[in-house]
C-alpha positions in Angstrom: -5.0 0.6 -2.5 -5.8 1.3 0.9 -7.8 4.3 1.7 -5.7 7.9 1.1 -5.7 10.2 4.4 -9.1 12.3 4.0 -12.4 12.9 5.9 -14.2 10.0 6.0 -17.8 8.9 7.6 -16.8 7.6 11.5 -18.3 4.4 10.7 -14.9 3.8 8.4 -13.3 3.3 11.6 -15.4 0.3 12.4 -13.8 -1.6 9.3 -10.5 -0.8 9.7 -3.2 1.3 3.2 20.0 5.9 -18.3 19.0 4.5 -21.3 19.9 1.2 -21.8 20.2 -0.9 -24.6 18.7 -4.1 -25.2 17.5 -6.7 -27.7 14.5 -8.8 -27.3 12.4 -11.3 -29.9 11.1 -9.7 -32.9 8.8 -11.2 -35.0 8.4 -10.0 -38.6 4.9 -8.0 -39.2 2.6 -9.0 -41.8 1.7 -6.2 -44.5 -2.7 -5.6 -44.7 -3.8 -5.0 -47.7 -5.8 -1.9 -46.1 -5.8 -0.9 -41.9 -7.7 1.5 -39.7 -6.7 3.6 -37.2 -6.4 2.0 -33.8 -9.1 3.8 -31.3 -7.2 5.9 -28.7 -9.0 4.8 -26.2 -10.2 0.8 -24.9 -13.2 1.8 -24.1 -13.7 2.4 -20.6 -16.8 5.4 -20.0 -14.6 6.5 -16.5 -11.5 7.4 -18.4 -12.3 7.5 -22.4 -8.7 8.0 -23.5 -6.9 5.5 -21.2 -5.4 2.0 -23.3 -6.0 1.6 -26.7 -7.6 -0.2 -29.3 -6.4 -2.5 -31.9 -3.7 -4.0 -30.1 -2.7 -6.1 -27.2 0.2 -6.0 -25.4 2.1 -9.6 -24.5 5.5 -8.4 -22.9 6.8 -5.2 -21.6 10.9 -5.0 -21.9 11.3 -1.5 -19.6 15.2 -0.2 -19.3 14.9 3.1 -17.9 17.9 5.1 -16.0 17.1 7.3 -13.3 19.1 10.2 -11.5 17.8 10.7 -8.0 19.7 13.8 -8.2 18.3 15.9 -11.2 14.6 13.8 -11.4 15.6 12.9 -15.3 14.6 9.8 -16.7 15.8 7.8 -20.1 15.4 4.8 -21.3 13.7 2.5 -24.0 11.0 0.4 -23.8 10.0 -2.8 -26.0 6.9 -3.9 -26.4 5.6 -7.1 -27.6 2.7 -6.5 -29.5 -0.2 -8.4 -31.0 -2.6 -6.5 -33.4 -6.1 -7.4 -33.2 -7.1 -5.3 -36.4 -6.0 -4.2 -39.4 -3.9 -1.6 -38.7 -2.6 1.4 -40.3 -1.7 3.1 -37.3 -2.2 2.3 -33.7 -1.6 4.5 -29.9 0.2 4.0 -27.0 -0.1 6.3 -23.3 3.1 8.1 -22.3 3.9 11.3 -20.8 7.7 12.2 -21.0 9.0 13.6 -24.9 10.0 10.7 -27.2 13.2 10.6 -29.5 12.5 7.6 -31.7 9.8 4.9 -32.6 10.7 1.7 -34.3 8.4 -1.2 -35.1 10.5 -4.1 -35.9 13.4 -2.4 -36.3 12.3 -0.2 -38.9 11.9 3.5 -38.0 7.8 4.7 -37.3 6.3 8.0 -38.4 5.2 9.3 -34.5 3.2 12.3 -32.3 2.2 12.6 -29.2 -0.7 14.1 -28.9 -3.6 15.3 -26.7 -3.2 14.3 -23.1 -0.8 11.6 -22.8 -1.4 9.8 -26.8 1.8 8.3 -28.3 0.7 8.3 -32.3 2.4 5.3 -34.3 2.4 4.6 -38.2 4.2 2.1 -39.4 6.1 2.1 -42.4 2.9 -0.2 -43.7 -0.1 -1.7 -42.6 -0.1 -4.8 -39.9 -2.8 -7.6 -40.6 -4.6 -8.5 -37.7 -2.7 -11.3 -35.4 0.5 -10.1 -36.2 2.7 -10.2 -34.0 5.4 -7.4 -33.6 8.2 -5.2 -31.5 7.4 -1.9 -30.9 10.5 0.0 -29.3 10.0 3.4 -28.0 13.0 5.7 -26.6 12.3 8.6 -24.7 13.7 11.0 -22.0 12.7 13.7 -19.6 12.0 14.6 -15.9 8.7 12.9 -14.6 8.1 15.1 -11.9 6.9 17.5 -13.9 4.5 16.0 -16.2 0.9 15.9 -15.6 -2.1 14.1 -16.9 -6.0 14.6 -16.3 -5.7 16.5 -13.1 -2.7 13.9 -11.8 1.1 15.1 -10.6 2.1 11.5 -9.8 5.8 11.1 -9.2 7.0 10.3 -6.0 10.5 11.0 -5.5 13.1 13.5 -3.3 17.1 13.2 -4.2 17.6 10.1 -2.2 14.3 8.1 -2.9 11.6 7.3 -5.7 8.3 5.1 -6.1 6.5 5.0 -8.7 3.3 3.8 -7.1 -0.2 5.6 -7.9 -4.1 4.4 -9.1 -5.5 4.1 -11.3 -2.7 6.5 -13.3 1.0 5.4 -13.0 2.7 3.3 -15.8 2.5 6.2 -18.5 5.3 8.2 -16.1 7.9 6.0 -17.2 7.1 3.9 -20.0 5.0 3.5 -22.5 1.7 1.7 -22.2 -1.4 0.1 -23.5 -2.6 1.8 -19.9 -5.7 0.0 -19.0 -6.5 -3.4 -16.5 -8.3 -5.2 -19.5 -4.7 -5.3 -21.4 -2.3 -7.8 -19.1 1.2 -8.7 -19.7 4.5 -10.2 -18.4 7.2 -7.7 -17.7 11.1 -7.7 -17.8 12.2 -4.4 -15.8 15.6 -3.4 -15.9 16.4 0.0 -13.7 20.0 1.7 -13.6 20.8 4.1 -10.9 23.5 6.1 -9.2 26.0 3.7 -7.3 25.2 2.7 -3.7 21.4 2.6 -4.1 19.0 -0.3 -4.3 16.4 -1.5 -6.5 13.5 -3.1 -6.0 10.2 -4.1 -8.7 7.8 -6.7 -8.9 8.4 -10.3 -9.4 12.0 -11.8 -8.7 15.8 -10.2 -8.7 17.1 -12.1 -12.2 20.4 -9.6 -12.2 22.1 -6.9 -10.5 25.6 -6.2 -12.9 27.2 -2.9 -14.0 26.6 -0.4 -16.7 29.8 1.6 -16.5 29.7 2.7 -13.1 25.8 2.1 -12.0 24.4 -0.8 -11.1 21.8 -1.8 -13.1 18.8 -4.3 -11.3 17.3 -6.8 -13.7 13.8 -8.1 -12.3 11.0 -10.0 -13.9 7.3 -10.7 -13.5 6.1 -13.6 -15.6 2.9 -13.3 -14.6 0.3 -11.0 -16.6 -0.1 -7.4 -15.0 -1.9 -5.0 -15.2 0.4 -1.3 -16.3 -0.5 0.6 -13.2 0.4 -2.4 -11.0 3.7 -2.0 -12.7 6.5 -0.2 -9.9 9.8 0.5 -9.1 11.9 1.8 -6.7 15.1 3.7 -5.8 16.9 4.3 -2.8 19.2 3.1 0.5 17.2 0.3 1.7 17.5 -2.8 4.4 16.7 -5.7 2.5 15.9 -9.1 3.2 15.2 -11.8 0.9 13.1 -15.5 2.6 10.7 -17.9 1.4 7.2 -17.7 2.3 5.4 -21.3 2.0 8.2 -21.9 -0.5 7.6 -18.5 -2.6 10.7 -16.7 -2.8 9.9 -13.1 -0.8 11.8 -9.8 -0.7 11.3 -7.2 1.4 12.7 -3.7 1.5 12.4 -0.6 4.3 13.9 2.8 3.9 16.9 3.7 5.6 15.7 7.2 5.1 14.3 9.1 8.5 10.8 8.0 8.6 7.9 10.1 10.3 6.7 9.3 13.4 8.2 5.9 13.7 9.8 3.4 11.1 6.8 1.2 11.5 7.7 -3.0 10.5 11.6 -3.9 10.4 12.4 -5.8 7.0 12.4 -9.1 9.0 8.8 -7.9 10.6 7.4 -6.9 7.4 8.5 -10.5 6.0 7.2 -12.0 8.9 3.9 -10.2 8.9 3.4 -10.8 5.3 3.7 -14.4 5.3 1.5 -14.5 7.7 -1.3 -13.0 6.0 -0.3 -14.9 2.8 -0.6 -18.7 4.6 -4.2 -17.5 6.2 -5.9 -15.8 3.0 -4.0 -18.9 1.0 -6.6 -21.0 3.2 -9.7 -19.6 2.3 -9.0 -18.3 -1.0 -6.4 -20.7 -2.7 -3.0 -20.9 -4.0 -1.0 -17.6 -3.9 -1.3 -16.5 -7.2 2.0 -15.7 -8.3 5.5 -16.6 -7.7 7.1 -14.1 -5.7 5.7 -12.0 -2.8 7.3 -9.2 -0.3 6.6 -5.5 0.2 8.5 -1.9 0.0 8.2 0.7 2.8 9.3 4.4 1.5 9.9 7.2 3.9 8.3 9.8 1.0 5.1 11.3 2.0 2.6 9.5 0.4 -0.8 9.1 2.3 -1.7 5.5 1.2 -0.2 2.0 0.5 -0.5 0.3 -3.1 -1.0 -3.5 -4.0 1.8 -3.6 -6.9 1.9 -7.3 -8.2 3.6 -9.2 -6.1 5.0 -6.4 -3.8 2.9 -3.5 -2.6 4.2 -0.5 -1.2 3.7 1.1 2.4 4.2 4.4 3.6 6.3 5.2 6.5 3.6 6.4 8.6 2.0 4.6 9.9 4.5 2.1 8.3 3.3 -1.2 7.1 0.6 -2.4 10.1 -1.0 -5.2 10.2 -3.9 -3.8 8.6 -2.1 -2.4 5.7 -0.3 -5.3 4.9 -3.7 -7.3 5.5 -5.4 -4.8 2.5 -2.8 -4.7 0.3 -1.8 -9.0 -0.1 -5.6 -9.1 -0.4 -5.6 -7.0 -3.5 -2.9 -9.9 -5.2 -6.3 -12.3 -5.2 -8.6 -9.8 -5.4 -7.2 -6.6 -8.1 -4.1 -8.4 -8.9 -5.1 -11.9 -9.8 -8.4 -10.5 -10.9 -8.4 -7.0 -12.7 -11.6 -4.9 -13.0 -13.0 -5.4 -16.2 -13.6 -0.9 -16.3 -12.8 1.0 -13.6 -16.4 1.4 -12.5 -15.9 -2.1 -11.2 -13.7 -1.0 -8.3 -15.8 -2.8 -5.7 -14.2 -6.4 -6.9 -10.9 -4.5 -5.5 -11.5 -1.9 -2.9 -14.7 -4.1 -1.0 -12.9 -7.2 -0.9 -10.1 -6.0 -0.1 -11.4 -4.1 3.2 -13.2 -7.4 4.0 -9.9 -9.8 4.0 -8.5 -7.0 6.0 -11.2 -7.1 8.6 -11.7 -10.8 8.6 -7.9 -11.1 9.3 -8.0 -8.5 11.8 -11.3 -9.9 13.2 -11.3 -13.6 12.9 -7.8 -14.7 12.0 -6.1 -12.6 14.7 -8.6 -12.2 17.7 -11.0 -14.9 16.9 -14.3 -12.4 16.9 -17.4 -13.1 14.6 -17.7 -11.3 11.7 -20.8 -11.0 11.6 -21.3 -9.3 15.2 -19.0 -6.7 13.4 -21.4 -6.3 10.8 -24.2 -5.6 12.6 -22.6 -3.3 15.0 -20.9 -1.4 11.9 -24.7 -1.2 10.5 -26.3 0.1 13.6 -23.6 2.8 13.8 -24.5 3.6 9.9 -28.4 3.2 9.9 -29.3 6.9 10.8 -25.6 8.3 8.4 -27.7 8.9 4.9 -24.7 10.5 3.6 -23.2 7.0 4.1 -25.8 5.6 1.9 -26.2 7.8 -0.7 -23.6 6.5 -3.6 -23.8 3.2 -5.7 -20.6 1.5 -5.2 -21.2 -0.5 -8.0 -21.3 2.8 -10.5 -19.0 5.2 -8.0 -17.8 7.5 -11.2 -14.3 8.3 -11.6 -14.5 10.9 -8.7 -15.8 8.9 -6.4 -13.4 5.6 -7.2 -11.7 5.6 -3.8 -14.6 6.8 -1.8 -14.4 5.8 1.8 -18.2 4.4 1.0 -16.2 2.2 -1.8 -14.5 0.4 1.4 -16.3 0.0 3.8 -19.7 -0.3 2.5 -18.0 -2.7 0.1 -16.8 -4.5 3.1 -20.1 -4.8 4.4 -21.8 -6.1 1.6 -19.8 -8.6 1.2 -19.9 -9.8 4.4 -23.6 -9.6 4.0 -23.3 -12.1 1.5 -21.5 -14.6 3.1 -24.1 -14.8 5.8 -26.8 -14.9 3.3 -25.3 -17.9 1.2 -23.1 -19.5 3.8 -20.1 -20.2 4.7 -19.8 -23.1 1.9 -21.2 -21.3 -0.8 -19.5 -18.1 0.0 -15.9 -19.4 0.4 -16.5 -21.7 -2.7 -17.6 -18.9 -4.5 -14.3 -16.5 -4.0 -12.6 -19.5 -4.9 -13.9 -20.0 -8.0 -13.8 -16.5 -8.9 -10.1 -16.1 -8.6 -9.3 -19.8 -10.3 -12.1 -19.0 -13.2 -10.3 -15.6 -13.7 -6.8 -15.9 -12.6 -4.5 -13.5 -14.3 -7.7 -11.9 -16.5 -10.5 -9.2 -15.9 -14.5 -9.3 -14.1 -17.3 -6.7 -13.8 -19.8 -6.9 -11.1 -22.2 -8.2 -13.0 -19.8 -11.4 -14.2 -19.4 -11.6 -10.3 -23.2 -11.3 -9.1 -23.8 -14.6 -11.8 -21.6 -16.4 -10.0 -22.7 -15.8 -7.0 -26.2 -16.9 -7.9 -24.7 -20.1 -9.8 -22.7 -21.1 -6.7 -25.8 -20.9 -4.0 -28.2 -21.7 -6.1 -29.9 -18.3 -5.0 -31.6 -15.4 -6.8 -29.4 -12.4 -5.5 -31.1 -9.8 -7.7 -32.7 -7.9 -5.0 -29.4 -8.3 -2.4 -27.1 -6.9 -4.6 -29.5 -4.0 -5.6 -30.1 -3.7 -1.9 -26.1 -3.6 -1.0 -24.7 -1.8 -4.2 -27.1 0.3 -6.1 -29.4 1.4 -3.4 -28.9 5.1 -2.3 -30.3 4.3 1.1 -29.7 2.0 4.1 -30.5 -1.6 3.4 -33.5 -3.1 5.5 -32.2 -4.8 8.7 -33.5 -8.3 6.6 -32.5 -11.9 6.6 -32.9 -11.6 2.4 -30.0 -8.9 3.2 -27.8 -10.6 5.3 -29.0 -9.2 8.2 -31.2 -11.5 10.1 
């Protein structure tokens, strides 16, 4: 995600965004003897009851219908599901009222409860490694449900997005809603005649459901829930290949503010740019489709949804948005935090690619003159300082500190280890971990493995710290 409109420290400026029906596999669920109660939460300390345990998701099968004109949702959702318990009864997150709850075919006992719990007991126990459909229908209007604080749908009567962090999925379907739970998607949307779909992955199918067009599209891929988007609306599309990779692209045709930023072919252009120079230094594109959506609804920051993030129509998809956000599918995407309080591995790397890009890749300037001049500008700012990016708290998860401190450090590092070790070392992160989870901690090992280096005392200096780092070679800075 690139950083939402706010105040930020000046030194941010330095580093520059109808129910359908469907069948799907079902595999036949072993009876326990005796099952506990999934936990209804996975664990993570930021947000307690987000994901689940006891069970992890392999597939997502989402058929939702959507009138732009009312805001009401329905659909069904199947889920592929692996228990990794004995269980008697196990959760889901999801926001809009249910109407029915099957587990391999068989109606489930079901309450939703507490902020956004979907209870499920099956008609008996399921052993642990079972594998089993769970198929959940459900209606209602998205707009106006809330959870924890968050009003996330995005939509007027001619467009819709669902794009938000760390909160999105559970707005319209049901979820095992945390990073550390990854699976492949089928995502089939129906909407009023003469508007366009778009979602991640590629186009398998656009037919007809009596009178609405229906758009079939799949990400084989594992993903995390929130990366999870679709959207709605009159759009110019245009559909290429990037290094071989099919890539879509789509803008609004809807009055944009300001100025309609990146044409579809631009935005195509520009992001196959930036996928052939981070593919360079990073490795492969990790997955098998890429492309980006521009909405004209007013939303204040650009997302990296797998395989095609999302811009907003002012300032429209610049170079440095679409820098950030095809960062993210190596480095958030690929690579999911491990908990949320990892958000460095995203948000820091992110802003780095971005500035090398802009910095290196574009107007061939060191990257390292920028990071003493974005220092000196810093040095005397101890507000800048004073939170530890590697422990932001749930408040502070897209603090402008998170960026371009983040950014910072990391380039830190790659002085301090060199270019090599530091290049070798992103690339083995993301080929270690592709399509999994990492903490900063699995991260700083690495980075001592890979230079041979004890970084204790840098990465205390860069992340935990609450003050400025010394102006040190041992901190990048000589």
């Amino acid at each position: 995600m690139t950083l939402r409109t706010r105040a930020v420290p000046v030194v941010l400026a330095l580093v520059l965004a109808a129910g359908l029906v469907g069948t799907g596999p079902v595999s036949q669920a072993r009876p326990a003897r005796a099952g506990t109660e999934g936990s209804a939460g996975i664990g993570d300390p930021y947000f307690p009851r987000d994901g689940n345990g006891g069970i992890d998701v392999l597939h997502y099968d989402v058929r939702d219908g959507y009138s732009l004109e009312t805001g009401r949702l329905k659909g069904r959702t199947g889920l592929d599901v692996r228990a990794t318990q004995d269980l008697s009864r196990f959760n889901l997150d999801f926001l809009l009222p249910v109407q029915s709850v099957k587990v391999d075919g068989r109606r489930a006992r079901f309450q939703q409860v507490g902020d956004h719990e979907l209870r499920i007991t099956p008609g008996s126990a399921l052993a642990a490694g079972t594998e089993f459909r769970v198929s959940v229908r459900y209606a209602g209007q998205p707009a106006r449900e809330r959870s924890g604080g968050e009003s996330n749908w995005l939509a007027d009567d001619s467009e819709v997005v669902a794009m938000n962090e760390p909160h999105m999925a559970t707005w319209w379907f049901p979820a095992n809603d945390h990073p550390r739970d990854k699976a492949s998607f089928d995502i089939w949307i129906s909407v009023p005649r003469g508007n366009t779909v778009v979602a991640n992955g590629v186009l398998v199918s656009r037919k007809r459901h009596g009178n609405r067009p229906v758009y079939h599209w799949r990400a084989t891929e594992p993903m995390a829930p929130y990366l999870a988007f679709f959207a709605a609306g009159s759009f110019d599309t245009r559909s290429t290949s990037c290094n071989g990779i099919p890539s879509y692209v789509a803008v609004s045709r809807q009055p944009l503010a300001g100025n309609r930023g990146l044409q579809a072919k631009g935005l195509a252009d520009l992001t196959c740019a930036v996928v052939t120079a981070y593919s360079g230094v990073l490795g492969p594109y990790p997955f098998g489709a890429t492309g980006g959506v521009v909405t004209h609804l007013p939303v204040s920051f650009a997302l990296e949804n797998q395989t095609r993030p999302t811009y907003p129509g002012l300032p429209g998809a610049t170079p440095a948005l679409v820098a950030h956000e095809i960062a993210h599918q190596w480095f958030g995407d690929a690579v999911s935090v491990s908990g949320w309080r990892d958000i460095w591995l995203n948000e820091g790397f992110a802003q780095f690619l971005q500035t090398y890009y802009l910095t290196e890749v574009v107007s061939g300037r060191s990257m390292q003159n920028w990071l003493t001049d974005t220092y000196a500008g810093a040095a005397d700012d101890q507000g800048f300082w004073e939170l530890a990016i590697d422990d932001p708290g749930p408040e502070h998860l897209f603090s402008g500190a998170v960026y371009a401190r983040g950014s910072m450090a990391v380039q830190a590092l790659r002085h301090r280890i060199g270019e090599t070790a530091f290049w070798t070392l992103l690339r083995t992160w993301v080929e270690q971990r592709r399509y999994g989870n990492g903490s900063v901690a699995d991260f700083e090992a690495l980075a001592a493995t890979v230079s041979g280096q004890d970084l204790t005392a840098f990465f205390d200096a860069w992340l935990s710290a609450r003050v400025v780092p010394a102006k040190t070679a041992a901190n990048g800075l000589g």
